[in-house]
N, C-alpha and C positions, 0 to 999 in steps of 0.2 A: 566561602567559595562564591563564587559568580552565578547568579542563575537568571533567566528570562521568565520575568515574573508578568502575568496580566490578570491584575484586579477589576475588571470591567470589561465588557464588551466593545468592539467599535472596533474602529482603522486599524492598520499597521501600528500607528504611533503608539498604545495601549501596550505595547509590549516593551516592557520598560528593564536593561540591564540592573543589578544591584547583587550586592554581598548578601550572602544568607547563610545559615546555618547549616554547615556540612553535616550531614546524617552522618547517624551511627547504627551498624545493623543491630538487626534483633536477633535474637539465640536462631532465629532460623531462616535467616537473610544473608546476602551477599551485597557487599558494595560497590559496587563498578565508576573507575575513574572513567569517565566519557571519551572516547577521542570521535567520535562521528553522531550525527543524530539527521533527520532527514525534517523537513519541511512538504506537505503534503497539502492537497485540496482539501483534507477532511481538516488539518488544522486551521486553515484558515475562516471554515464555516463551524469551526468549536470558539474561534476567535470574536466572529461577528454574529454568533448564535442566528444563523440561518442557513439550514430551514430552523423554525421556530423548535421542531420538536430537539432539536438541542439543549433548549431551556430547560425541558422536561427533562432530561437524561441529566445534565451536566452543574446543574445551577439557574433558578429562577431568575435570577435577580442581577448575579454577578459570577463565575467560572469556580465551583469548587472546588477545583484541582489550579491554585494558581500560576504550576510551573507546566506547562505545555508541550506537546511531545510524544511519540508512540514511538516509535525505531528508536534502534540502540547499538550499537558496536563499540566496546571499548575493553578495558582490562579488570580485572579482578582485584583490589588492593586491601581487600579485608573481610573478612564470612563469619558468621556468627556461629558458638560454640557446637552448635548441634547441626550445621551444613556438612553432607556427608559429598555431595556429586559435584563440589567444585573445592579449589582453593586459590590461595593469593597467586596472582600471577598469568593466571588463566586468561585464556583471549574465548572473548565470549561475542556472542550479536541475538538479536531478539525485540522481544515488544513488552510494552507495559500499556496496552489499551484500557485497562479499568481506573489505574489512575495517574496515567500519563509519566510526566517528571522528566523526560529525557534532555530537556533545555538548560542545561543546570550540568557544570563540571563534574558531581557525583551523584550516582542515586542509589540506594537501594532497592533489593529486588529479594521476595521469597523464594528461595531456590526451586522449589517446584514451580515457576509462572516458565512463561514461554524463551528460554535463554538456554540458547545451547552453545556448547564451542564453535566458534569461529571456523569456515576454511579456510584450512590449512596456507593454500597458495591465493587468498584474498587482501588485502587491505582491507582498515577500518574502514574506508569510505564505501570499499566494494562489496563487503558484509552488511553497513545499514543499508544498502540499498535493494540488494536483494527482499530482505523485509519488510521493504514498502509496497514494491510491486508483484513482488515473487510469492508470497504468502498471499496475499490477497485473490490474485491468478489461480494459486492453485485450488485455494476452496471454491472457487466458482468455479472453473470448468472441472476439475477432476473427481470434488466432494457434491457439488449442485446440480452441473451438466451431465455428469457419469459420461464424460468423453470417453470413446472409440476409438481403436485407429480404423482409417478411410472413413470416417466422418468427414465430413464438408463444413467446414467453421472459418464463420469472419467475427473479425475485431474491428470494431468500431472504435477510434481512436489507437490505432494501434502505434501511434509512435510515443504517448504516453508514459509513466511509470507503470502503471498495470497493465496496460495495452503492449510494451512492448516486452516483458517476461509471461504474458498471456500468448504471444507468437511464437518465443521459446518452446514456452509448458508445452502449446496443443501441437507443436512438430515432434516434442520428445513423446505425446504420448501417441503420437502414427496419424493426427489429423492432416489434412487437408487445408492449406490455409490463405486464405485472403486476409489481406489487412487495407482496413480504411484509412486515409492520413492526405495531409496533402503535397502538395508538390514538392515541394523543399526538402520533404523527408522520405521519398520511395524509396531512393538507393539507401538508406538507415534502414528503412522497413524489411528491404529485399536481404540486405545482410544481415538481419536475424533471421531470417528464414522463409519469409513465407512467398507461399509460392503462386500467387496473383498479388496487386493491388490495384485499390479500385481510389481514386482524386479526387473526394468529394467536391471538389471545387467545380470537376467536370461531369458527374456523373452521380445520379442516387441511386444507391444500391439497391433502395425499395423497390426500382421502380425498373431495372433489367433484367426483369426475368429469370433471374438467378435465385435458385433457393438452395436452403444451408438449414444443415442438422444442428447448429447452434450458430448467433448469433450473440454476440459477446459485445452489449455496450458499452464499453470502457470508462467511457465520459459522461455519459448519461445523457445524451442529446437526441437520441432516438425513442420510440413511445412503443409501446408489445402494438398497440393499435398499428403504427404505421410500420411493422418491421415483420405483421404475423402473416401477410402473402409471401414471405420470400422465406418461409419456413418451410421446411418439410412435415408431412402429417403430424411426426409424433415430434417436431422440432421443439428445442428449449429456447428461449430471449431470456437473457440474464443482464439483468441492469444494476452499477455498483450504486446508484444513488437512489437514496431512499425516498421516493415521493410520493406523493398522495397515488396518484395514477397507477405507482407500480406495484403496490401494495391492495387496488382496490382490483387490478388484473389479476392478481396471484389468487384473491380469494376466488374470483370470478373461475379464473382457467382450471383451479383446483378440482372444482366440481362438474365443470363442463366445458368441452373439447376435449381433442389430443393435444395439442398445440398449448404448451406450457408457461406462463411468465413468473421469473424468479429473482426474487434477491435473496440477501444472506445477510446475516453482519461477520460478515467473515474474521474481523480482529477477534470474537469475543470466541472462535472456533477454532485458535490455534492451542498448539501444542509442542511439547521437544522434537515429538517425532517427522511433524513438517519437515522443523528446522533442520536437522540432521539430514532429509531427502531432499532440501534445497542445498544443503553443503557438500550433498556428495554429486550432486550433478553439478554444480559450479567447481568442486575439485576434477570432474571429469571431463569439463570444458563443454559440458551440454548444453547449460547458459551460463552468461555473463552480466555482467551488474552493466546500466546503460546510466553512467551519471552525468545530467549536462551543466550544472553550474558548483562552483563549491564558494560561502559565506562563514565569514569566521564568526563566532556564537554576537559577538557586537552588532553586527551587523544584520539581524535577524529579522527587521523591520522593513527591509532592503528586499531579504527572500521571501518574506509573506506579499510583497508587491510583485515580486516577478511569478511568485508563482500563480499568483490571481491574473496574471494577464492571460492564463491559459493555454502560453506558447512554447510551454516548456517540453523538452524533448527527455522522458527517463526521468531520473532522480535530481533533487535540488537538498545535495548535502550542507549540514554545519558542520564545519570545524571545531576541535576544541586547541587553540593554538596558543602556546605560552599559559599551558595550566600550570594550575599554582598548588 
């Protein structure tokens, strides 16, 4: 089978096509032929191991997980003798955060990891997407932030993949919503929902007197320091990127303030049951999958460039096109 293999660190170029050995499940695995897989900011800083603590988690020296990859959408084409909750045939979508592999025409997966059926009225492209942004979304506001309805909550980055199923989640759960984003994408932003938006281009949100029962950094470009005046007392700032900063405010606000800073590793805190409450609101047309580019699995060196320029609107899906 075909897989995107990277044995070192560095550029786009590191990620190198080649034939490798098609798995074969274990007594308590399932093997999913791929037809979708997504490319994400976290892949690309698993690629160039930065930030550093990447190395620590992932491999010192070189990636020890060579095939790259968290989201998943594809079909069932063979389960090992003791899989009871799936079989061949089955249209599935999910994650494999602990050790990746989605870059690669098949993977295996133990059937208890995070893989639930597919919805019903989605495509492959529009099920791996939802689990880039829509999983991520929902453990930070709904498991982190303990969102409200009539809370007050903006999105930072919200035209994003997290950012813009993070505008979906907090209008489906009765918030209140601003999305940050700039010019190009308000009317995108406005049509998922939310109901201001503010142009970074023309305006800081720190800094007009506006405050919010959560503040939802998307992208990670704002600091709990420059974002905790536009809180409310018992306000939450939830940042998805993990840095030194937002880790040494978490321990700080834990003990003292009201005024909260938080992250999560939200991949290593899913489950089926997400899954299942992100496929029945995308069956019930509550959200929808925001995919803005699609790359056929060759061409994957291509998607780690476009997605590093930062301008991407939603999801940047793989293809698995002409599997073999």
């Amino acid at each position: 089978m075909r897989a995107i293999v990277c044995t070192k660190y560095g550029t786009p170029d590191v990620l190198q096509l080649k034939e490798v050995e098609k798995p074969t499940p274990k007594d308590n695995e399932i093997r999913i032929k791929m037809h979708a897989a997504i490319v994400t900011p976290s892949d690309c800083a698993f690629r160039k191991a930065d930030p550093f603590i990447v190395r620590l988690m992932y491999g010192l020296t070189r990636p020890k997980h060579a095939i790259f990859g968290v989201e998943l959408a594809g079909e069932i084409d063979s389960v090992g003798k003791d899989v009871t909750s799936f079989k061949e045939g089955d249209r599935i979508f999910g994650i494999s955060p602990a050790a990746f592999g989605t870059y690669a025409e098949y993977m295996c997966l133990p059937e208890d990891k995070p893989v639930s059926t597919a919805p019903a009225n989605a495509t492959f492209e529009e099920a791996a997407g939802v689990c880039d942004g829509g999983l991520t979304a929902l453990i930070f506001l709904r498991d982190t932030a303990h969102i409200g309805r009539g809370q007050k909550v903006l999105i930072n980055g919200a035209s994003g993949s997290v950012g813009a199923y993070a505008v979906q989640l907090a209008k489906y759960f009765g918030a209140e919503v601003t999305g940050v984003c700039s010019a190009p994408n308000i009317a995108f932003v406005k049509s998922l929902g939310a109901d201001q938006i503010i142009d970074y281009t023309k305006e800081d949100f720190t800094k007009n007197g506006q405050i919010y029962d959560v503040i939802f950094d998307a992208v990670g470009k704002r600091s709990f320091s420059q974002c905790k005046n536009s809180l409310t007392e018992h306000g939450v700032y939830l940042s998805t990127v993990p840095t030194l900063g937002i880790m040494l405010h978490m321990l700080w606000t834990s003990k003292i303030g009201s005024k909260k800073a938080k992250f999560t590793a939200s991949g290593l805190q899913q489950n089926k049951e997400n899954l299942a409450f992100l496929a029945e609101l995308f069956e019930a047309g509550k959200i929808r999958s925001v995919i803005d580019r699609r790359y056929p699995l060759e061409q994957m060196a291509e998607a780690h460039r476009y997605v590093e320029t930062g301008r991407k609107k939603g999801n940047v899906v793989i293809t698995f096109e002409g599997l073999r």
